[in-house]
N, C-alpha and C positions, 0 to 999 in steps of 0.2 A: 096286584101285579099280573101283569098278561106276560110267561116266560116261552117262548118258543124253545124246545128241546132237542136238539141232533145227535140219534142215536143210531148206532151201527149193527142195529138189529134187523134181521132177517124176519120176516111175516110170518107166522104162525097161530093156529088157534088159540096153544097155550105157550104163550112165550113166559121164559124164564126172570123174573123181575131180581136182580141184584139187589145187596140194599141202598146202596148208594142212589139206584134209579127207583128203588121205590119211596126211599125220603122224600125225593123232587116229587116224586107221584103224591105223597101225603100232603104237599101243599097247599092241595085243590082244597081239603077239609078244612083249611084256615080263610077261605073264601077267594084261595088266587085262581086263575086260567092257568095250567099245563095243556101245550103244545104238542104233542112228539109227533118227529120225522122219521121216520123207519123205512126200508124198503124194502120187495116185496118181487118175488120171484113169477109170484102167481096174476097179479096185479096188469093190466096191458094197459090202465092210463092209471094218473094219480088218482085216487080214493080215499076219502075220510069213512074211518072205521071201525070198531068196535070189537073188543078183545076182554077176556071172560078176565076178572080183577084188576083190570086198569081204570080206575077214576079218570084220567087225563085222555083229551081226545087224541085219536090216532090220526096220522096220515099216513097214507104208503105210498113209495115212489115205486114205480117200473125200475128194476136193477136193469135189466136190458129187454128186447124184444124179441129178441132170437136167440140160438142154440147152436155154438158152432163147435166140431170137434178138434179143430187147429187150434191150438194155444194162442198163437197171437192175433185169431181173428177174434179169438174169446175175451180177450184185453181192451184190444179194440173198442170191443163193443159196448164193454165194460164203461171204459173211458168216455165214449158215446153217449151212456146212460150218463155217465154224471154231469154232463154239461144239459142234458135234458132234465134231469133234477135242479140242476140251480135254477133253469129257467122256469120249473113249476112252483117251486119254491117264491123266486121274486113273483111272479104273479099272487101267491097268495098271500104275502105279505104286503101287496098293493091293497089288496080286500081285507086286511086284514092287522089291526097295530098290534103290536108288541113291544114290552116295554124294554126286556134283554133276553138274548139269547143264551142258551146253554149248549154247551153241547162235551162230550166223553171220550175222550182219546184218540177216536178214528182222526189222520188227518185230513182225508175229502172231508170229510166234516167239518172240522176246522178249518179249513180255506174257507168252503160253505158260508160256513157263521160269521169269518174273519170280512168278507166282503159283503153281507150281507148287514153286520155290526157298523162297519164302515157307511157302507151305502143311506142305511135309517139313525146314523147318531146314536146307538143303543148300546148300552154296556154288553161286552163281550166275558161268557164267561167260562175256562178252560176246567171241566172235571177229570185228574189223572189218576189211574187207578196202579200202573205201575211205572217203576223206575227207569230212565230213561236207556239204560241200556240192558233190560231186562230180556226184550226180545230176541237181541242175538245172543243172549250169556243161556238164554234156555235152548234155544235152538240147538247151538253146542254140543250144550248136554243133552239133549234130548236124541239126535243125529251120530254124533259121535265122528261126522267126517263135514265138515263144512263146506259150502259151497261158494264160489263166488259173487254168481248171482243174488244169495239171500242176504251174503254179508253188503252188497251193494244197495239191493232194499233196504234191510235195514239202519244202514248208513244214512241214504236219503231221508228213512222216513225221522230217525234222530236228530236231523238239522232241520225239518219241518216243524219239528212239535217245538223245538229249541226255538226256532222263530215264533210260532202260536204262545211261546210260555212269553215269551219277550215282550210281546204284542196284548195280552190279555188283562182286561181290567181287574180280575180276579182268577186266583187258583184254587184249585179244590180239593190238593192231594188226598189220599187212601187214610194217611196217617200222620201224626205230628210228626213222626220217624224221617218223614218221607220228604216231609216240609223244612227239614232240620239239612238233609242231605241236598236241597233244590236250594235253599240259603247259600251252603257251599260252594254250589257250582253258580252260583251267581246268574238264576232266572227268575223275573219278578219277582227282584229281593220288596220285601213287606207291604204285596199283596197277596199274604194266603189265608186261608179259613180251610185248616185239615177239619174234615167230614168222615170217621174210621166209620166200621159199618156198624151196623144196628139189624135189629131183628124185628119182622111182624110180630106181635104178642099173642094177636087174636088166632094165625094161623098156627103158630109152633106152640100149643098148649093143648092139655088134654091126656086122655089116653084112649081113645074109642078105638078100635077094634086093631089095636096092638097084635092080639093075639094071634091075629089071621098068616102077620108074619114069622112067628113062633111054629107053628102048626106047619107051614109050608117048611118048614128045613127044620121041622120034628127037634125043635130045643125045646127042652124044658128045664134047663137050669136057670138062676136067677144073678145070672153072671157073663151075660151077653154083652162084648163090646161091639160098637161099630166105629166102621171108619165112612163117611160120608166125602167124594169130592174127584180129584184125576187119580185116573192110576198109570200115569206119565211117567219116563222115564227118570225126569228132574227131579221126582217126588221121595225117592229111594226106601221104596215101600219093604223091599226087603230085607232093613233092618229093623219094621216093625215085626214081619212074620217068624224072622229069627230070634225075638227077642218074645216072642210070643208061642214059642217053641220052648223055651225054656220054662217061660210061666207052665205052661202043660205037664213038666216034667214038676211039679208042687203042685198044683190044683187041672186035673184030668177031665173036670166038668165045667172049665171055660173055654167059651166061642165069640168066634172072631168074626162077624159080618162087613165084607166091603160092598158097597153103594156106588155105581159108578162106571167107567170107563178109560179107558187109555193106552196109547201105545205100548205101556209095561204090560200089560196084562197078561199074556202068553207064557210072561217070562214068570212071572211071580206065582200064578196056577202051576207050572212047572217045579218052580221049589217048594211049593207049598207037597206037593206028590213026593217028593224026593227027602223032604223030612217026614212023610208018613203022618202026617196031620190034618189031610182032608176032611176028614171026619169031623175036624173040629173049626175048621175054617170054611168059608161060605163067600161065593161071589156071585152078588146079585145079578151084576149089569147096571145099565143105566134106566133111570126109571123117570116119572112125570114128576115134576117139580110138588107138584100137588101130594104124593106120595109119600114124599120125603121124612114130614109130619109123623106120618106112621110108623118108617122104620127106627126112625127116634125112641119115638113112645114103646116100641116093642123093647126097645136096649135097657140094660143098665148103666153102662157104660159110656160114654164119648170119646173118639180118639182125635187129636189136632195137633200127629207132626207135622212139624215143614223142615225140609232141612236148610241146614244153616248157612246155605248162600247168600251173599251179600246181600242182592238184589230179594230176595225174600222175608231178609230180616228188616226190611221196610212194610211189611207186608199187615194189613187187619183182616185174618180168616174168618170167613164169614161162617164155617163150620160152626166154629167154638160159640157162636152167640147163640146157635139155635139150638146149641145140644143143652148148653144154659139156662135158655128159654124155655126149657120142657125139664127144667130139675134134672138134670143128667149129670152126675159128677163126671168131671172132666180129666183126661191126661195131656199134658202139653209138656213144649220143650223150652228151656229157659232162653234159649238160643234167639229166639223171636221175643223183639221185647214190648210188643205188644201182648204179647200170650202173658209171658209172664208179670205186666202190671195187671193186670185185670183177673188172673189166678190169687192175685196178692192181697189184692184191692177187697176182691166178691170173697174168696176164702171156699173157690168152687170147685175145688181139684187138686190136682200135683204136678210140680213142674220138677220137670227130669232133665240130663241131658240126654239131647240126640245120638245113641249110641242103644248096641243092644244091651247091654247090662242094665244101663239108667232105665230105658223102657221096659223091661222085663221087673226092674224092681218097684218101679211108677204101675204099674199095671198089678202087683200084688198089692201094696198097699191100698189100692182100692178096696180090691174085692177081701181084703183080710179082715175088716170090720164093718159088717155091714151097716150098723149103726152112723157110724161115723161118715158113711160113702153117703147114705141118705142125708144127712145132716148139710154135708160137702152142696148138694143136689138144690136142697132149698134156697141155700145161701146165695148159690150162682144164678137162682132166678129172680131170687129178691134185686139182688145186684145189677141183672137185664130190665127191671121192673124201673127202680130207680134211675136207671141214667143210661141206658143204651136202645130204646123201644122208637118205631120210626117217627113218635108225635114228638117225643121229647129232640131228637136232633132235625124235626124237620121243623122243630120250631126256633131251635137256634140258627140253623138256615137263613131260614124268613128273615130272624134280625138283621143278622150279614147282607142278606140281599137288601134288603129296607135301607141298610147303611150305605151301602155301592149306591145303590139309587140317588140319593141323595146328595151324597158327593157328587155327583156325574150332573144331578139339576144346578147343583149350587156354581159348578164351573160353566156350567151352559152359559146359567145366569150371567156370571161375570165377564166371561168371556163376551155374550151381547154387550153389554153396558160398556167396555170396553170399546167395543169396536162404534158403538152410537156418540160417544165424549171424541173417538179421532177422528169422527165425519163431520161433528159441529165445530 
């Protein structure tokens, strides 16, 4: 398969690979061509290019050519660049065949692929990562005062994707969760293949130089949790650090590491001061993807709440697979019911509810036998090992795709034949 890829990724040295795009990225290892379109701030014409752990060839488009300090000449411009990407795009899909496109949530993307699918007869293929009204329902929360203007974006962009879901020869939802609620609302009822995430094996394994992050924020107990991901106001982190308060008042030599960034953060270093806990809490910042690995391996612990908004509990955190991936026993919330089949399934942690009590009591029962947390640890890897690693779902992919393909030759086919038997 030759797959062209449209992704709404911004150029960088070490761009951040999700696993949803790294599975498509694994399909190079089973002998197909990956494509990806990305764009590119730094870029002044299109460039095919080379990015440190990406198998699949790069291309980057020119986002725009200029810099303007007006908002709407900055839109403008915006808008500008993307009809100068379609047109570099169809030139290199003239030099260039492919067999279908892919492409992830962005809707320029989707128009993109949607007339470019049209234009070569090539299966069109839509990957959603969130639920369709996820955008404004965090925004909300995230803002606390709505705007008009955003709820009008995101209006338009809802009845976009709502036509791309409508129009797509396949979907690729996050989670079967997700495919169960897009059934309901009646878009591309039974063409889906939910794709939940997965984890590199090779990258999230190990323990080499854990230590370094020990050292740096002087822990030396063997009861380190981390929390890896946003520290977003939607995330409502402060019922973990209150519930983590409590755990302090029974065991004085647990520490709490967050990884990360987000508009909460201000607020939550703030309670974190005002329950007199610093000490024992720690806020890294945001670090290199490549990083990540390490502050895992440094942990005993894994933490993967999500709170239990609707649009969430459709959700596969991709936390939970790499803290799994590296033997970390886990705490999750029952609330997400992706967390807890795979807490159930692997036997690699505790599922609580999302409240301070439940996670204060989930967070002792870890560290209360250490035995048993180690035990927890193996389980949840063996469990990533067997049926969540990116060969094993890029290669249930591949059959889906193989399958699309061939439905889509075998109507070609008939569709000719058809039209050859009303000419004679």
């Amino acid at each position: 398969m030759k797959i062209a890829f449209f992704l709404p990724l911004k150029f960088s040295r070490q761009i951040r690979i999700v696993p949803q795009v790294g599975i498509i990225d694994h399909l190079i290892c089973f002998g197909h061509e990956v494509t990806w379109f990305i764009i590119s701030e730094e870029h002044k014409k299109p460039s095919e290019i080379i990015i440190e752990n990406i198998r699949s060839k790069v291309v980057a488009t020119p986002l725009n050519g200029f810099v303007y300090k007006h908002s709407l000449l900055k839109y403008m411009a915006q808008v500008f660049a993307i009809f100068k990407r379609l047109i570099f795009i169809k030139q290199y899909f003239k030099k260039n065949q492919f067999d279908l496109i892919i492409f992830r949530s962005h809707v320029i993307d989707g128009l993109l692929g949607y007339i470019l699918a049209k234009q070569y007869r090539i299966p069109f293929v839509f990957v959603l990562r969130n639920p369709l009204e996820q955008e404004w329902e965090s925004y909300k929360i995230d803002c606390k005062r709505p705007i008009i203007f955003y709820y009008v974006i995101a209006k338009v962009k809802r009845i976009i994707v709502e036509w791309l879901l409508k129009h797509s020869n396949l979907i690729i939802p996050i989670s079967k969760y997700l495919e169960e609620r897009l059934l309901k609302q009646d878009v591309g009822t039974g063409r889906f293949f939910s794709l939940p995430e997965a984890v590199d094996v090779h990258r999230f394994s190990g323990q080499k130089n854990m230590q370094l992050v020990r050292e740096n924020f002087c822990i030396s107990s063997n009861e380190l949790f981390i929390y890896v991901g946003s520290l977003g106001k939607s995330r409502h982190l402060d019922v973990l650090i209150k519930a983590f308060a409590i755990l302090l008042q029974k065991n004085s030599k647990a520490k709490l590491l967050f990884v990360g960034e987000g508009n909460d953060k201000e607020n939550l270093v703030a309670l974190v001061k005002k329950l007199g806990i610093n000490k024992s809490i720690f806020f890294m910042g945001q670090i290199s993807h490549n990083d990540v690995p390490l502050c895992i391996a440094a942990s005993d612990f894994g933490i993967c709440t999500v709170p239990p908004y609707d649009f969430y509990k459709l959700s596969s955190p991709i936390k939970l697979f790499e803290y799994m991936a590296m033997g970390k026993p886990v705490l999750v919330n029952f609330e997400i019911p992706e967390q807890k089949d795979v807490v159930e399934q692997s036997g690699g942690g505790v599922a609580v509810p999302f409240n301070i009590v439940g996670l204060s009591s989930g967070m002792e029962k870890l560290i209360e036998n250490n035995d048993r947390a180690k035990a927890m640890g193996l389980s949840g890897r063996n469990w990533i090992l067997k049926n969540r690693t990116f060969e094993i779902m890029a290669k249930k992919l591949e059959e889906r795709l193989t399958l699309l393909l061939y439905h889509e030759w075998t109507q070609k086919n008939d569709c000719e034949k058809r039209k050859r038997i009303i000419c004679t």
